[in-house]
C-alpha positions as CSV (number, residue, x, y, z in Angstrom):
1,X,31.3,-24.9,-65.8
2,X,27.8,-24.2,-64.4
3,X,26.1,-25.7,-67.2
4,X,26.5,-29.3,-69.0
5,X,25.6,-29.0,-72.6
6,X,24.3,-32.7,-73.4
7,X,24.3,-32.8,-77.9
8,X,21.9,-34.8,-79.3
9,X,22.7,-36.8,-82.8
10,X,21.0,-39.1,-85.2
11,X,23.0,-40.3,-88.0
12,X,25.8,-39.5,-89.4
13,X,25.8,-39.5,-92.8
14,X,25.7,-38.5,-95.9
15,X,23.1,-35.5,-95.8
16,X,19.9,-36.7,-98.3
17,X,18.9,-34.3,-100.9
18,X,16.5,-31.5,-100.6
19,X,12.8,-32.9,-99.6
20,X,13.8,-36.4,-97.8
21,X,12.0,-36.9,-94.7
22,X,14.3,-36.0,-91.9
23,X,16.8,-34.7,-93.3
24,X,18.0,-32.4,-90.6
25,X,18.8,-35.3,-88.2
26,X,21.8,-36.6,-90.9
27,X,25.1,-34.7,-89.8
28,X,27.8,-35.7,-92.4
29,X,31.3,-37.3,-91.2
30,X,33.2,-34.4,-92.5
31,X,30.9,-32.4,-90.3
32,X,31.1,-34.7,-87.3
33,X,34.8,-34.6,-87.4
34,X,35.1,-31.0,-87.4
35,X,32.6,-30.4,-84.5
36,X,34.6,-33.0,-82.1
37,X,37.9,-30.9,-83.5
38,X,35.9,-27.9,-82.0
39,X,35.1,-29.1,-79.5
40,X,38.6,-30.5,-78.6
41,X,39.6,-27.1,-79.2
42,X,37.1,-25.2,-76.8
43,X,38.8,-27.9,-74.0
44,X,35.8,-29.9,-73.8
45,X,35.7,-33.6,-72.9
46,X,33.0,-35.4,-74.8
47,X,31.5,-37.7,-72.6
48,X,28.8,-40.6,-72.1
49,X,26.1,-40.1,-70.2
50,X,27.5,-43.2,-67.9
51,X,31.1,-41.1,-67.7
52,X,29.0,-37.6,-67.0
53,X,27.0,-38.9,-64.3
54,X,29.4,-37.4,-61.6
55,X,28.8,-34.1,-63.2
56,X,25.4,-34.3,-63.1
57,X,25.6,-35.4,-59.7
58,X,27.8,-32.2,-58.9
59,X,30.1,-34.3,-57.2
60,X,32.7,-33.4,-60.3
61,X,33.6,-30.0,-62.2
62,X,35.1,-29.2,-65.9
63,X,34.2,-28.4,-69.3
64,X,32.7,-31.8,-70.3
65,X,29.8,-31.8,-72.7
66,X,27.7,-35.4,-73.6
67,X,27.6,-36.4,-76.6
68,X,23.9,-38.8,-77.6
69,X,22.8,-40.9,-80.4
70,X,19.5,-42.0,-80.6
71,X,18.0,-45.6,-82.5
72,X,21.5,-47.0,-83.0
73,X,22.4,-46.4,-86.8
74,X,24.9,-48.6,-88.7
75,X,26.6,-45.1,-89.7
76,X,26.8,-44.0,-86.1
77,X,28.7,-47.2,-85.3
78,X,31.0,-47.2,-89.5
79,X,31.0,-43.2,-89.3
80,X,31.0,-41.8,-85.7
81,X,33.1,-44.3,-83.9
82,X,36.5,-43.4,-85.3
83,X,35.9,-40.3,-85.0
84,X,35.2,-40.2,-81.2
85,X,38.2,-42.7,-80.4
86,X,40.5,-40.9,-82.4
87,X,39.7,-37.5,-80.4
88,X,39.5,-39.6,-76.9
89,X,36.2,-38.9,-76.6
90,X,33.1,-41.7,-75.2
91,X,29.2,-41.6,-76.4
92,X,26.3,-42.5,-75.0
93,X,23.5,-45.0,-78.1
94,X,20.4,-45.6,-77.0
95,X,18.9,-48.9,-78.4
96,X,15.5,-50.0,-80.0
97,X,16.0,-53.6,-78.5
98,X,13.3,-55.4,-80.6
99,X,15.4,-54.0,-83.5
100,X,19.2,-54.8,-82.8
101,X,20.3,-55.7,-86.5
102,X,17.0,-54.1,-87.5
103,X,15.6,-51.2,-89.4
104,X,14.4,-47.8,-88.3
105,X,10.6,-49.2,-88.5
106,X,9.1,-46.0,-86.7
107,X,10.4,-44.0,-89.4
108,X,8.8,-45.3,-92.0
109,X,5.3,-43.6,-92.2
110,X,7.3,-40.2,-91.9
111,X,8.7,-41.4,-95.1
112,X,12.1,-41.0,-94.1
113,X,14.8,-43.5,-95.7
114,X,14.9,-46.8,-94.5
115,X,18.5,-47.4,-92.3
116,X,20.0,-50.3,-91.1
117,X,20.7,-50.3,-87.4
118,X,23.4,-51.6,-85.8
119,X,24.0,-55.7,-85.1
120,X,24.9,-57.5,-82.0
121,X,28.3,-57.5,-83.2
122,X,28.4,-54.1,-84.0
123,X,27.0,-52.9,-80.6
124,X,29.4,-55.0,-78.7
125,X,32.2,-53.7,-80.7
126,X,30.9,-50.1,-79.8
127,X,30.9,-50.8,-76.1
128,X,34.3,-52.9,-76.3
129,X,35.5,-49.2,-77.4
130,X,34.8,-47.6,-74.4
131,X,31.2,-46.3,-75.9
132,X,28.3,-46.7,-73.1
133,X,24.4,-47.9,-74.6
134,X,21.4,-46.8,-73.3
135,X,17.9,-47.7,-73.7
136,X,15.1,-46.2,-76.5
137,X,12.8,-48.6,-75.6
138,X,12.0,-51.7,-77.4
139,X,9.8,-50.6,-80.4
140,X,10.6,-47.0,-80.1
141,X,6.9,-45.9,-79.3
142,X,5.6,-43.0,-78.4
143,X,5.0,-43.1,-74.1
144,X,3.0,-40.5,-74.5
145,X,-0.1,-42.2,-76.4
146,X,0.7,-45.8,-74.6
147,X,-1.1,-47.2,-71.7
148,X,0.4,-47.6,-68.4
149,X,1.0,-51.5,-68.7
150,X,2.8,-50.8,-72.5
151,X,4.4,-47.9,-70.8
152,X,6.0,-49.6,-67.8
153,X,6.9,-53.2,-70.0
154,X,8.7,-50.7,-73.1
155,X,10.7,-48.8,-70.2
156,X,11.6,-51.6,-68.4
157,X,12.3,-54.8,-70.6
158,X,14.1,-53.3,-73.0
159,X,16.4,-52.4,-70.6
160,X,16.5,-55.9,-69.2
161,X,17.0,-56.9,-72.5
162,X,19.7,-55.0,-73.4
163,X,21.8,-55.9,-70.2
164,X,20.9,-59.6,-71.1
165,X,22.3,-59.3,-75.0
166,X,25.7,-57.4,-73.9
167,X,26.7,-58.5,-70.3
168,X,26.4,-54.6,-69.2
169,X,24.7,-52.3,-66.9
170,X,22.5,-50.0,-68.8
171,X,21.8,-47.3,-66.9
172,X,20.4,-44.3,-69.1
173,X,17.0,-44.2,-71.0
174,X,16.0,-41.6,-73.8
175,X,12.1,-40.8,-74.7
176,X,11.3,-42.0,-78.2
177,X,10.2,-39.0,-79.9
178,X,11.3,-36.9,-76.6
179,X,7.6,-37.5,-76.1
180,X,6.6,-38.2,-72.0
181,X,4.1,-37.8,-69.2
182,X,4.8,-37.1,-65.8
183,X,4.5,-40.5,-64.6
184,X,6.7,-41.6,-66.6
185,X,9.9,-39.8,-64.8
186,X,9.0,-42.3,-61.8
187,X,8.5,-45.1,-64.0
188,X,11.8,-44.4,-65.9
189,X,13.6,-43.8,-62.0
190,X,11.9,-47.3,-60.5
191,X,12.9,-49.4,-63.3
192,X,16.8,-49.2,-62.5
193,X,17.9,-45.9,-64.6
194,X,19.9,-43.0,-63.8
195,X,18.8,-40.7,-66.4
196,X,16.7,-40.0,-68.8
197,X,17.2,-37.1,-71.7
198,X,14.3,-35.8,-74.1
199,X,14.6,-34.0,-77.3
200,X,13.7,-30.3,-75.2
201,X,16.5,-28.3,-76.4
202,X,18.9,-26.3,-73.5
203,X,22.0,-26.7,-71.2
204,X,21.4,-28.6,-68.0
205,X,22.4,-26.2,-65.4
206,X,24.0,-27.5,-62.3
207,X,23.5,-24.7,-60.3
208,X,19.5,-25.2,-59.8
209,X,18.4,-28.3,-58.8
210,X,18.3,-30.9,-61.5
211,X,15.9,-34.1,-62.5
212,X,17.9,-36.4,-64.0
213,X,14.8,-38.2,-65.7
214,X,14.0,-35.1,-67.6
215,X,17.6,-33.8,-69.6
216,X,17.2,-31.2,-72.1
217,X,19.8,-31.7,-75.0
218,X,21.4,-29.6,-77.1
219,X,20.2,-30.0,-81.4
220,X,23.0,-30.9,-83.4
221,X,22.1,-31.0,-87.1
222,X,23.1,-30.6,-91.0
223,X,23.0,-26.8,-90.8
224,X,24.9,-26.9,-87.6
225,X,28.1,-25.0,-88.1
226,X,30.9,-24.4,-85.5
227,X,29.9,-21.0,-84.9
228,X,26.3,-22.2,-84.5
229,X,27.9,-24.5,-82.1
230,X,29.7,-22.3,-80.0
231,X,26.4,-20.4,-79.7
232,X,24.6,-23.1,-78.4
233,X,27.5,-24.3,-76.1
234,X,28.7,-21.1,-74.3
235,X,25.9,-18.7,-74.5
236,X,22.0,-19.1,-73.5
237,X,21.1,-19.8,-77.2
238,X,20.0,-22.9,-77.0
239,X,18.1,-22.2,-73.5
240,X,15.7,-19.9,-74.7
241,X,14.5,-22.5,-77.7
């Protein structure tokens, strides 16, 4: 395929009611399961961002698709997880590393619900399952309103950080709030990375030349259903958002 559809989840969960915060970035389990049965179906391979890279590089061709958390959510290790190994599929979490075994902090003047994220055991059980983790930073703060010095020490400890709490290379970073400046694609490249993705919704095309420190990603969310998904994965649906 010309084009590497890269889906972007948060939780996965039970949806909350009408008028929680957020809302739309809960995709049930029932939900989840029948969007990797789609996509099973289609012939995609869900992939990491570490297990895409040779398709992004263009060095390797087939219907593959990556599939992203963000924050690192209990539910997205209890919930997700299963689901992905049962189907054969890998998964790329990005980590807040000040709050392994933490709370989604960043949330909380939004007033979303208050989630537990994932432990050190639960993250090194995720990557013992073949799941890849990526950096979010280390308070999950907004780069775009941050000085350089912030900037450059959130992009670059937390990934040192992360490497130092799980004995791997991590080697893909995700903008907090898909919020960025120019400067910070070179800040993102010179710290060690490989890629970065942002919350700008579309299909990275691998027929026109690429930056890897700038990946659109593809919404996934409670009022996603399969055709909705098909939508955005084979036609230019999710492009022209």
């Amino acid at each position: 395929m010309k084009t590497i559809p890269i889906l972007m989840y948060h939780q996965i969960d039970e949806v909350p009611p009408p008028g929680v915060a957020l809302r739309n970035l809960t995709v049930s389990p029932a939900s989840f399961e029948r969007q990797m049965k789609r996509l099973k179906h289609w012939g995609f391979r869900g992939l990491s961002m570490r297990d895409l890279e040779p398709y992004l590089r263009g060095e390797l061709r087939d219907r593959v698709v990556g599939i992203t958390f963000d924050d690192g959510y209990v539910n997205t290790h209890d919930n997700a997880l299963p689901i992905l190994k049962k189907h054969g599929f890998t998964a790329t979490c990005y980590a807040v590393s000040h709050q392994i075994g933490g709370h989604n902090l960043w949330d909380m003047p939004m007033g979303m619900l208050q989630k537990p994220l994932m432990n050190a055991s639960a993250w090194k059980h995720w990557i013992e399952s073949g799941m890849d983790v990526g950096s979010h930073t280390c308070d999950h703060i907004d780069l775009s309103q941050a000085d350089e010095a912030l900037a450059k020490l959130q992009i670059e400890q937390s990934k040192l950080e992360l490497e130092q709490m799980f004995g791997v290379s991590v080697r893909h970073f995700c903008y907090p709030y898909g919020r960025f400046l120019p400067p910070h694609l070179e800040w993102v490249a010179k710290a060690g990375y490989v890629s970065a993705t942002t919350t700008q919704r579309g299909r990275v095309h691998t027929c026109q030349a690429v930056n890897q420190f700038s990946l659109p990603r593809v919404l996934v969310n409670h009022r996603t259903t399969w055709a909705h998904l098909g939508l955005k994965l084979f036609t230019a649906y999710e492009d022209r958002h």
